[in-house]
C-alpha positions in Angstrom: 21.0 0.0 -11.9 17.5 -1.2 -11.3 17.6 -5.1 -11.1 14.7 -5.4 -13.1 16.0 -4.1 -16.2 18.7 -7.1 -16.3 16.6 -9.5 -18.0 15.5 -7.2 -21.2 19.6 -6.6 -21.4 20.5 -10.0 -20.9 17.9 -10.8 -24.1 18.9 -8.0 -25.9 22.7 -8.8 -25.6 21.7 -12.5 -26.8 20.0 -11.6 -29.8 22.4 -9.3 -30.2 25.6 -11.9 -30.2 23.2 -14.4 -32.2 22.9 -11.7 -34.8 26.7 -11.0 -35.2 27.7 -15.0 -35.0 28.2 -16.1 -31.8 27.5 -19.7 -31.0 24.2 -19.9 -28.7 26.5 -21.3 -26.0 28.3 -18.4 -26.0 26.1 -15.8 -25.8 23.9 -17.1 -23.2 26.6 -17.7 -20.8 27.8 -14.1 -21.8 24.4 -12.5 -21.5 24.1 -14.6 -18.0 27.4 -13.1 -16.7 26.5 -9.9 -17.8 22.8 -10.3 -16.0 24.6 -11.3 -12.9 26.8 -8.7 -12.9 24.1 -6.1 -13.4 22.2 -7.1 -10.5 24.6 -8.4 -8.1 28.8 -7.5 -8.9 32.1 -9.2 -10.4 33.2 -10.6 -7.4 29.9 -12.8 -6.7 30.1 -14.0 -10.5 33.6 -14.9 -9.6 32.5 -17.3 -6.7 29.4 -18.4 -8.0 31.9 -19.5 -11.3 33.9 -21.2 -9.0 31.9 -22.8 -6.6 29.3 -24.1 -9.3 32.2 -25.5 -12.0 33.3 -27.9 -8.9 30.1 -28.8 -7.4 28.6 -29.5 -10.6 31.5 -32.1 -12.0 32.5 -33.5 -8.8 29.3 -35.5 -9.3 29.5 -39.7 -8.9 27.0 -39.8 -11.6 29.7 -38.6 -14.5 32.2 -41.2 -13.8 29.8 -43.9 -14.7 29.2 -42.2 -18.7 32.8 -43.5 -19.9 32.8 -46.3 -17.7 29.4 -47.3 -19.7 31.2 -46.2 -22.9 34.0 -48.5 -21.8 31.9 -51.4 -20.8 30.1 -50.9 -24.3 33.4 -51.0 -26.2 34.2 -54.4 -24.0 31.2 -55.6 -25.2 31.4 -55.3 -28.9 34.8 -56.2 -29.3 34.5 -59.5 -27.5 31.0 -60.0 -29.6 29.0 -60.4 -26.7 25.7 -60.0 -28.8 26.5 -62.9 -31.3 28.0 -65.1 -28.4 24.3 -64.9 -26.5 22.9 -65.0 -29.1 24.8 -68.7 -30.4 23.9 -69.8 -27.0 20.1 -69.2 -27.0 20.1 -70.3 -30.5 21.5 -73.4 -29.3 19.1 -73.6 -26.3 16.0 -73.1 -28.3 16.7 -72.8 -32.2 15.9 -76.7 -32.9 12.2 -75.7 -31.7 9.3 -73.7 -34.0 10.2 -70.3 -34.0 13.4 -71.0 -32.4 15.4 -68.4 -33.9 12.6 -65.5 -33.1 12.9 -67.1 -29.2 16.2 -67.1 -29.4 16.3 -63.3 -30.4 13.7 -62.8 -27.2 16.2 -64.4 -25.1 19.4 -62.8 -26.1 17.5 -59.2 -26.0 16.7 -60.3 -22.0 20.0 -61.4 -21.7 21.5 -58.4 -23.0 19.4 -56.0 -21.7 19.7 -57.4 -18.3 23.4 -56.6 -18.5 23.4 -53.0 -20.3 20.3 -51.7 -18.8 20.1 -49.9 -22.0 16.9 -50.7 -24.4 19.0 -48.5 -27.5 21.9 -50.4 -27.0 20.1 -54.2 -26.6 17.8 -53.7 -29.9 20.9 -52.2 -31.9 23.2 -55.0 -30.3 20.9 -57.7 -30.5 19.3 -56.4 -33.8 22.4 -56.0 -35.9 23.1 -60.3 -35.2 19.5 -61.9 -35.0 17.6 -60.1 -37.9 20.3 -60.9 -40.6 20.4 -64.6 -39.1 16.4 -64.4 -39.2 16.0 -63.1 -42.5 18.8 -66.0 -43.9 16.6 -68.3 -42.5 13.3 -66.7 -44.3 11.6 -64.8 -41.3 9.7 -61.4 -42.6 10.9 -58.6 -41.8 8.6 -57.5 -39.2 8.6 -60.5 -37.2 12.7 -60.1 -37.3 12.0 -57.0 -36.5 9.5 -57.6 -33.6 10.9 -60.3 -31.5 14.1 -57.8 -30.9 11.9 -55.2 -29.8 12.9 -54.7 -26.1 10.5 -55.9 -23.7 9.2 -53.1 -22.4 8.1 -51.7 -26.3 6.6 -54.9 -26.8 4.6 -54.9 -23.2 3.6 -51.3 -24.7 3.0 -52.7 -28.2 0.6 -55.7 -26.5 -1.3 -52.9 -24.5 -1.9 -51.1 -27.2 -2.9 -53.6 -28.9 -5.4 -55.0 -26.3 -7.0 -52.7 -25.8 -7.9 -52.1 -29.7 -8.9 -55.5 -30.4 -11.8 -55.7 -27.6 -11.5 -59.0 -27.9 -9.3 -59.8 -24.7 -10.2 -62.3 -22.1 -9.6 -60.5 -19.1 -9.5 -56.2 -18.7 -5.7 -56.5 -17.3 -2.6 -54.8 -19.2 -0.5 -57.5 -20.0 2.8 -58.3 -17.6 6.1 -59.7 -18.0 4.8 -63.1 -17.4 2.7 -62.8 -20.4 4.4 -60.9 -22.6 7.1 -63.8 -23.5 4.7 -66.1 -24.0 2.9 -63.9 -26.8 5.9 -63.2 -28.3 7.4 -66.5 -28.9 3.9 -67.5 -30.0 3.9 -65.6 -32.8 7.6 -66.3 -33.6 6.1 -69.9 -33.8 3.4 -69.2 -35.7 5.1 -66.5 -38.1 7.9 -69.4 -38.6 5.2 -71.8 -40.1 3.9 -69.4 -42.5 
């Protein structure tokens, strides 16, 4: 058979399997045995099948997902969210604006140990902005101050640049981004 006609077959048999039912996975791994079969024979999809399916999960890179999903687990049963957050609370919540600090700090703290922006602003989020709100914080500001970091150095950028009122042409850093922040936790606590 002429190997260039594999391809129209291989889409044909897809739409084809599509058409009668078949799950997408299915017919596209059909259609790509088929394909390979057409072109090359059986016997190279049987060692390609078999060499692939091993050297594509004997991979350290899977062994860290459940380990994560473990580690995550760990995490929220021992309440590792509301327990830095208590502590920065504690470090900083007698201040202005204490409790929006405090929210900055336990997202760092978090997020220094997950690696995981999702999983800090749904961590840290689901114990600061209740406490926030108790304590008569808007919304947004709850809102804001669990933000990861790296949002918020986006969110400052963007807004830099709009406001063409900045004192220096620079996007704004680490260094400076904290500082913002907790300044308008301070001033959005005294409003």
């Amino acid at each position: 058979m002429d190997p260039s006609l594999a391809p129209y077959i291989a889409v044909a048999l897809i739409i084809l399997l599509m058409a009668f039912g078949a799950p997408v996975f299915a017919a596209l791994a059909l259609s790509g045995a088929v394909g390979i079969v057409l072109v090359e024979d059986f016997a190279f999809l049987m060692t390609r099948l078999k060499s692939i399916s091993y050297s594509t999960t004997a991979v350290y890179t899977l062994t860290i997902i459940p380990l994560f999903i473990l580690m995550g687990s760990f995490a929220h049963h021992a309440q590792v969210g509301k327990k830095l957050f208590d502590v920065a609370s504690r470090w900083v919540g007698h201040l202005p604006g204490g409790l929006a600090m405090a929210a900055i700090l336990t997202s760092a703290g978090f997020a220094a140990t997950s690696g995981s922006s999702v999983a800090t602003a749904a961590t840290v989020g689901s114990v600061a902005i209740p406490e926030m709100k108790k304590a008569g914080y808007q919304g947004s500001l709850s809102a804001g101050a669990v933000v990861p970091t790296r949002f918020r150095l986006a969110g400052l950028t963007i807004a830099a640049s709009e406001t063409g009122r900045q004192r220096s042409r620079r996007t704004p850093s680490l260094q400076t981004a904290i500082p913002r922040s907790t300044s308008k936790a301070v001033r959005g606590s005294i409003s």
